[in-house]
SEVEX-953626 format. One record per residue (C-alpha): residue in one letter; x, y, z. Coordinates in steps of 0.001 Angstrom, whole numbers, plus 500000, padded with zeros to 6 digits. Each point is the difference from the previous one (the first is absolute). Example, Ala and Ser with C-alpha at 12.3 -4.5 7.8 and 13.67 -1.06 7.14 Angstrom:
BEGIN
A512300495500507800 S501370503440499340 
//
This chain:
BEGIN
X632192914745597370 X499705495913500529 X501733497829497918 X498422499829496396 X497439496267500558 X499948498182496921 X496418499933498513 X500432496879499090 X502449496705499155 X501685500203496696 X498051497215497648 X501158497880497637 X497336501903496989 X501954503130501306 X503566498607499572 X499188498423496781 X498151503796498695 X502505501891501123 X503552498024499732 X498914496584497754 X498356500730496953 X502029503358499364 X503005497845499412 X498082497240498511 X501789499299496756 X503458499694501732 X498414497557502904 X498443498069497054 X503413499444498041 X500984498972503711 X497260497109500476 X501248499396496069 X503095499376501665 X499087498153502793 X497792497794498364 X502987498723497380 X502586499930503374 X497088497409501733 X498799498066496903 X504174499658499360 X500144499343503616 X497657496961499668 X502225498258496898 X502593498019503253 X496844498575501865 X498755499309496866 X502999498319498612 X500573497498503215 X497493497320498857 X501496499463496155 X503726500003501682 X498959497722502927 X497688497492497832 X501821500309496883 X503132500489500032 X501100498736503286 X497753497429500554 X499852499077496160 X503368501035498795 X498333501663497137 X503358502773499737 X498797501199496620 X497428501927502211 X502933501652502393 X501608502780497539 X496175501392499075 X499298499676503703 X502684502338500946 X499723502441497338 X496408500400500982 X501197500306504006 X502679502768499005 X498082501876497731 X497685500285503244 X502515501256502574 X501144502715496926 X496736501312499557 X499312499951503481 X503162502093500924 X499598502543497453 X496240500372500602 X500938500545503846 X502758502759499146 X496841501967497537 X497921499509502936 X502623501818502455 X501033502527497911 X496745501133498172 X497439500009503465 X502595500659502696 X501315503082497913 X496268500967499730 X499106499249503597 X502799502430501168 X498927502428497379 X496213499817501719 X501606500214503781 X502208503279498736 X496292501523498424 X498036498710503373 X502815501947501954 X499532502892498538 X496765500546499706 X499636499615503608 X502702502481500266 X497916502565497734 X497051498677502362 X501639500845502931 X501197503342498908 X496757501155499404 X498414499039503188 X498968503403502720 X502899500499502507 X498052499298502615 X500084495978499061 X503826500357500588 X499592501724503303 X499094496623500964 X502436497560498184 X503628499070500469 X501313500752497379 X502742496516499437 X496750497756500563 X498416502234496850 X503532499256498107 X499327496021501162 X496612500199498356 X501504502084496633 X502842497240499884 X498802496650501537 X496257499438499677 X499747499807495639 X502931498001500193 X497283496406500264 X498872501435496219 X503189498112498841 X498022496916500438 X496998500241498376 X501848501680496875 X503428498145500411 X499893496483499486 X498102499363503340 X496422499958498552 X501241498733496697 X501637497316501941 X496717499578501542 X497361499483496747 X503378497553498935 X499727497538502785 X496013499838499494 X500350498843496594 X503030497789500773 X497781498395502789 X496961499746497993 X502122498421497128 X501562497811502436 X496703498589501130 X499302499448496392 X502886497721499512 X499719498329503342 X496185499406499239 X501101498558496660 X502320497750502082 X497677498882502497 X496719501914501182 X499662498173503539 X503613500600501256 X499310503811498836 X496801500350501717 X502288498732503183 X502307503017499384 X497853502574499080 X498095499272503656 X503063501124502221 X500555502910497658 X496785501327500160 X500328500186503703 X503266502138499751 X498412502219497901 X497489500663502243 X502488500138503012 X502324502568497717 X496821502196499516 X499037500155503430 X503777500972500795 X499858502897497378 X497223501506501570 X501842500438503447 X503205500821498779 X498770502966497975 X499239501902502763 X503430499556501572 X501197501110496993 X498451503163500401 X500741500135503690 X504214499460498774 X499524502885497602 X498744502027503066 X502751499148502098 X502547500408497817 X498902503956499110 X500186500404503934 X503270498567500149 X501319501660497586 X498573503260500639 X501420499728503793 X503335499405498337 X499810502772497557 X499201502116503216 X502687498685502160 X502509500826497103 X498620503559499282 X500153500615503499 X503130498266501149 X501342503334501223 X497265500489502525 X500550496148500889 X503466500499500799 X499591502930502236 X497530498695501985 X502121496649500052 X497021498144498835 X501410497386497709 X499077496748502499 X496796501789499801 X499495500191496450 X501281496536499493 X497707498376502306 X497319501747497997 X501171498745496714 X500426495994501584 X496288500443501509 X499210500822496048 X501956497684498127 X499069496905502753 X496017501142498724 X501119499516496267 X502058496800501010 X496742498324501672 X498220501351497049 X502453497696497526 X499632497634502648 X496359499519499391 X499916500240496569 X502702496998499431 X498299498068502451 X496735500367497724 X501860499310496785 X502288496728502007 X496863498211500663 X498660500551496354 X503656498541498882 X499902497292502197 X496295498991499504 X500910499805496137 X502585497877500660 X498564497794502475 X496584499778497726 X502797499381496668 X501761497173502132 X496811498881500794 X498596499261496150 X503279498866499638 X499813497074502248 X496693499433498648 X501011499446496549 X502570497647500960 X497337497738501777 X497312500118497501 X502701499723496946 X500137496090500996 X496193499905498964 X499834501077496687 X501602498827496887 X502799502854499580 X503818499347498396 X502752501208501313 X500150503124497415 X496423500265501011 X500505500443503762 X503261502373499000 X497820502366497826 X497011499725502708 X502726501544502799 X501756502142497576 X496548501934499227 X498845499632503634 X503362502281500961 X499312502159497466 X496192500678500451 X500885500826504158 X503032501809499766 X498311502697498036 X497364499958502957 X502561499861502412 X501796503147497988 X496676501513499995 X499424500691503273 X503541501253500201 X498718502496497366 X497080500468501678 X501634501464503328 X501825502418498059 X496591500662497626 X498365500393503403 X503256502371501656 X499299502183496492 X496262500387500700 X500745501327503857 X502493502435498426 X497408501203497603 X497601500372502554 X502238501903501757 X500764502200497251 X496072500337499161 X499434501307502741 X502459502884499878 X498916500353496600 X496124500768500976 X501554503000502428 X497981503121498344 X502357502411498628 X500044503495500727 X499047501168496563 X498468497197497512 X498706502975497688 X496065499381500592 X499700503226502978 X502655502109498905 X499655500975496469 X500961503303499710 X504067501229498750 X501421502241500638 X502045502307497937 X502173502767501479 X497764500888503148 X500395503783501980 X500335497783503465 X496941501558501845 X499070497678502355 X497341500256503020 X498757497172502015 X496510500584501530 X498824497901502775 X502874497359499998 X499657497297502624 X502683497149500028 X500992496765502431 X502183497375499378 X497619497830502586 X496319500011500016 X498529502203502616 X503771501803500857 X500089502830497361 X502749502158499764 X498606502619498454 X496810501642500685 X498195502133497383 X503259502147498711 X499504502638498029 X502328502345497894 X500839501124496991 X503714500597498178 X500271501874496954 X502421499438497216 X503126501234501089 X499413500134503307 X501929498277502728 X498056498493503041 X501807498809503270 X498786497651502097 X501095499871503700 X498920498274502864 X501443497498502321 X500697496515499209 X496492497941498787 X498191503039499710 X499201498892496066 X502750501857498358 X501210497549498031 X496490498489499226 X498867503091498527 X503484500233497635 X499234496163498997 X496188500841498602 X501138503329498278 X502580497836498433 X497074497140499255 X501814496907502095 X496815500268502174 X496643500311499375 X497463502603501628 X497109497769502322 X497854502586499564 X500096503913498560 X501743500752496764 X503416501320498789 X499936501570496655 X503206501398497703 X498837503088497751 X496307499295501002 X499938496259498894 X499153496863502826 X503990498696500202 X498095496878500549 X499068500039496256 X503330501071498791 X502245497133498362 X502885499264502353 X502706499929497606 X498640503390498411 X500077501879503088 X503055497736501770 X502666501099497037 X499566503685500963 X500579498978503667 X503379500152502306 X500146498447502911 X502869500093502711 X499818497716502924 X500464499557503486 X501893496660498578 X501522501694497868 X500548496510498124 X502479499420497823 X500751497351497113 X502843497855500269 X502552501776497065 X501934502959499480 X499202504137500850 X499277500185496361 X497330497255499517 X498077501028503241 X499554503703498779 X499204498749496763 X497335498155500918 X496757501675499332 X501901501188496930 X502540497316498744 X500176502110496433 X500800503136501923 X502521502172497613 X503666500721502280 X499081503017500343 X496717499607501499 X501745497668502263 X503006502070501339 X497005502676500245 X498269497695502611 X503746499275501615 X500287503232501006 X496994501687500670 X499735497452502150 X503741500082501209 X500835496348499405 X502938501558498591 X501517500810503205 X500748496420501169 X500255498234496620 X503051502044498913 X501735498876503353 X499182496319498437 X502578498213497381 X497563499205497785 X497308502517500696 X496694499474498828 X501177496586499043 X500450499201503690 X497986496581501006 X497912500898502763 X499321496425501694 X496512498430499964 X497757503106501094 X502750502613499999 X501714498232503311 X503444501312498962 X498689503890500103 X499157501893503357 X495930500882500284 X500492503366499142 X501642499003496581 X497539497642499279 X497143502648500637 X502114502197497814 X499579497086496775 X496490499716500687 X499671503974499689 X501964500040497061 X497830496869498545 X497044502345500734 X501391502683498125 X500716498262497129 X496927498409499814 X498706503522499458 X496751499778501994 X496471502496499769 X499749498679503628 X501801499024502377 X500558498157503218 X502478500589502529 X499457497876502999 X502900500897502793 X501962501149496894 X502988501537502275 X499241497699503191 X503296498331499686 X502087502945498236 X503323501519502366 X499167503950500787 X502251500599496967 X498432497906497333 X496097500986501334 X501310503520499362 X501449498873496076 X496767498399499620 X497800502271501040 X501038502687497013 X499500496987497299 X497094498990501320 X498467503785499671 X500813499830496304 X498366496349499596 X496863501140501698 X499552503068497972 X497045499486497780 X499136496665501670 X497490498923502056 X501892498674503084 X499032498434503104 X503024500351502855 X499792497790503067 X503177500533502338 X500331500243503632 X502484502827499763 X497352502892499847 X502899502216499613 X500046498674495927 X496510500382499450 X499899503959500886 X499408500787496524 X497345497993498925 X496822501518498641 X497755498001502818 X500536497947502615 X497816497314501387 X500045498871503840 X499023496962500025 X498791498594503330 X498043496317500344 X498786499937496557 X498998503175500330 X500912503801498650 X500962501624503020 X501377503597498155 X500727501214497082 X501662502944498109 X503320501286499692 X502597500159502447 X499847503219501387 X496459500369500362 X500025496590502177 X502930501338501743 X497743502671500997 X496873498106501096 X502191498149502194 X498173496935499992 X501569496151499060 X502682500999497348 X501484502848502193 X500020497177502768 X502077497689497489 X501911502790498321 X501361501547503706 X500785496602501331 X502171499521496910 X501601503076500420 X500695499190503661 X501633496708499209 
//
């Protein structure tokens, strides 16, 4: 499977649909907010021409106490309107990036296995974690900020225009050109944006790989090359900063070079026209304050911009189809027998290299079906559609005589147990990871599960027991206790079918041998499907399947294929030779 294309770019109708107006009343008691801070931010520039004209240049004092209540009053209302403005929409923009989060999580969850076959998994936590973190700026203060400097600019202009209209129209010409300039700049740095995003998931999945697998590093003494692998990444994010600053440098230094500019110009023409000293004051005082808000706003913009790449990003893993959206399979399941029969099932993971071809067979409830063959002969393919993480191409499987295709995956998934090759394990102790599929489990249904599963037999040789903290995916237990866990998860979970993929491949002689009487009593009743290249552990079952190039080679039970003395009885006598 390619990586999921975005169908299209994230727009601002969408972003104001989905994230604005839903949380419109608290961003309108923001631009409440920010509309007092700027009209109390305009009171100083205001307030320069009566102090300059009239009480410094006339002396008139009486004016100076009034003047600086005024000025104060300003600055108060400004800082407590700024502290409202942090606290109310940054609270609520980290409430909307913890929501975002997880419903990509829930997203992501739901999406067929086969999309992970083809993901690192630390560049899908970089996505989960890193990519809604832009939202904080168009819910945060960042957009608010935004709409703020407009109106402080257009008010500016106002006053300036009031002041003198020619000298404006001089200012308003190098502005216009670094808006234009900042636009243009938006439009390329988006992209890089998304490109850092990109990077970033690689990076960090590589790392999240490296660490899971330092073992393997280590023994191979492949550190240098692992760290020349992560320098060749982060040098590709570094260039990628690179660019981006170099974008948003020449915006910053075009607005200032463009503000300097008007500057100078108001200095020359200010000898023309018939302005006091107050007057020239208030002109500059309002000429700041209408350009740093532009200035700010292309500061704002970037990160506006940075937040529209991350939702892109995010879009796009958020248009991924889901394995079941509730539109194909409708039909629930209650308790179900655990009949199931595949007719006709095809299967590839690439177009036009299937790995199975037409299969055919039938297990009854109860029943237990081996598979055997050697490795990549579809085993494990045929476990993962009975257990619904793969989808038939072509031909149908059916449980009790209904299309499994139809069947609600939840409905049919909760009376499921799977164990492993991976056997994986959840970072916690013995007692959560048997839990699991049952974290309301009574004790005794738990210490039931311990030992038919003989968990027992290592856990009481541990201080703590079933308290014991395993290590992130069980690396403080051998493979044949963590096998042992997943069997006793299984158990627990108290499956109608059930999935053993190399259930006892990494089990001592001794253990297979306790495992092999619990795992009689678990199957009893159950539909089970055994895969395990020990065929002396599969003598028992009611069929057995050799599978051979996608194909079903023999079947029956073990003696009669023992006595046709075709492709088991080859595998079967070379085990017992070895």
């Amino acid at each position: 499977m390619s990586q999921p294309k975005p169908k299209s770019r994230v727009t601002i109708g969408h972003v104001f649909k989905t994230i604005i107006w839903p949380r419109k009343n608290i961003l309108f008691v923001g631009l409440l907010l920010i509309i007092i801070s700027r009209a109390a931010g305009l009171v100083p520039p205001w307030a320069t021409k009566p102090f300059m004209d009239d009480i410094l240049v006339r002396r008139d004092l009486d004016k100076l106490p009034e003047l600086l209540i005024w000025v104060t009053v300003a600055i108060l209302i400004q800082a407590v309107t700024s502290f409202l403005l942090t606290k109310i929409l940054s609270v609520e923009a980290q409430r909307l990036i913890s929501i975002l989060r997880s419903n990509v999580q829930k997203h992501l969850l739901r999406l067929p296995t086969r999309f992970f076959d083809n993901q690192k998994s630390g560049a899908l936590v970089s996505r989960v974690m890193n990519d809604v973190e832009g939202v904080r700026n168009l819910v945060g203060t960042g957009l608010v900020q935004l709409v703020g400097g407009v109106l402080t600019a257009i008010i500016s202009v106002i006053f300036l225009i009031s002041i003198n209209p020619l000298m404006t129209l001089f200012i308003l010409l190098p502005m216009s050109i670094f808006g234009i300039i900042t636009l243009k700049a938006f439009s390329i740095i988006r992209p890089v944006f998304r490109e850092r995003g990109k990077i970033t998931a690689e990076v960090t999945g590589r790392l999240t790989e490296t660490l899971n697998g330092v073992r393997v590093i280590k023994g191979f003494n492949a550190e240098q090359q692992e760290i020349k692998v992560f320098e060749k990444g982060v040098e590709q994010l570094f260039l990628n900063v690179k660019k981006s600053l170099t974008s948003t440098s020449f915006v910053t230094s075009s607005g200032t070079f463009l503000v300097g500019l008007a500057s100078v110009g108001i200095m020359g023409l200010s000898g023309y026209f018939n302005l006091t000293a107050g007057d020239f004051l208030q002109f500059t005082m309002f000429m700041v304050f209408m350009i740093a808000p532009i200035v700010q706003m292309s500061n704002i913009g970037s990160q506006l911009t940075e937040a529209f790449a991350g939702l892109d990003r995010t879009e796009e893993l958020m248009n991924t189809p889901i394995e079941d959206d509730g539109t194909l399979r409708t039909i629930r399941l209650n308790e179900i027998k655990g009949n199931i029969e595949f007719k006709d099932v095809s299967f590839s993971y690439e177009e036009g290299k299937p790995v199975l071809k037409n299969i055919s067979f039938s297990s009854p409830s109860g029943s237990v079906t081996a598979l055997v063959g050697t490795s990549g002969s579809g085993k494990t393919t045929i476990a993962g559609l009975a257990a619904t993480f793969l989808n038939p191409e072509s031909g149908s499987i059916t449980i009790d005589g209904i299309d499994i295709e139809k069947v609600s995956l939840d409905s049919y998934r909760s009376q499921l147990g799977v164990v492993l090759q991976d056997d994986f394990l959840f970072e916690g102790t013995i007692r959560e990871n048997i839990l699991f599929p049952r974290p309301n489990a009574s004790e005794e249904e738990l210490q039931k599960a311990v030992r038919a599963a003989f968990v027992h037999e290592f856990t009481d040789r541990f201080e703590k027991g079933l308290e014991t903290v395993i290590g992130e995916r069980g690396v403080k237990l051998s493979g044949g206790q963590r096998q042992r866990i997943a069997i006793a998860r299984a158990i627990l979970a108290n499956p109608r079918i059930l999935i053993l993929d190399e259930a006892t491949s990494n089990l001592d002689t001794e253990s297979e041998s306790f495992i092999q009487d619990s795992l009689k009593t678990l199957m009893q009743g159950r539909t089970t499907f055994v895969i395990a290249h020990r065929l002396s552990t599969i003598r028992q079952a009611d069929q057995i399947l050799v599978v051979e190039e996608g194909q079903i080679q023999e079947r029956g039970r073990h003696e009669e294929l023992i006595e046709k003395k075709g492709r088991y009885f080859q595998l079967y006598t070379y085990q017992a030779r070895i």
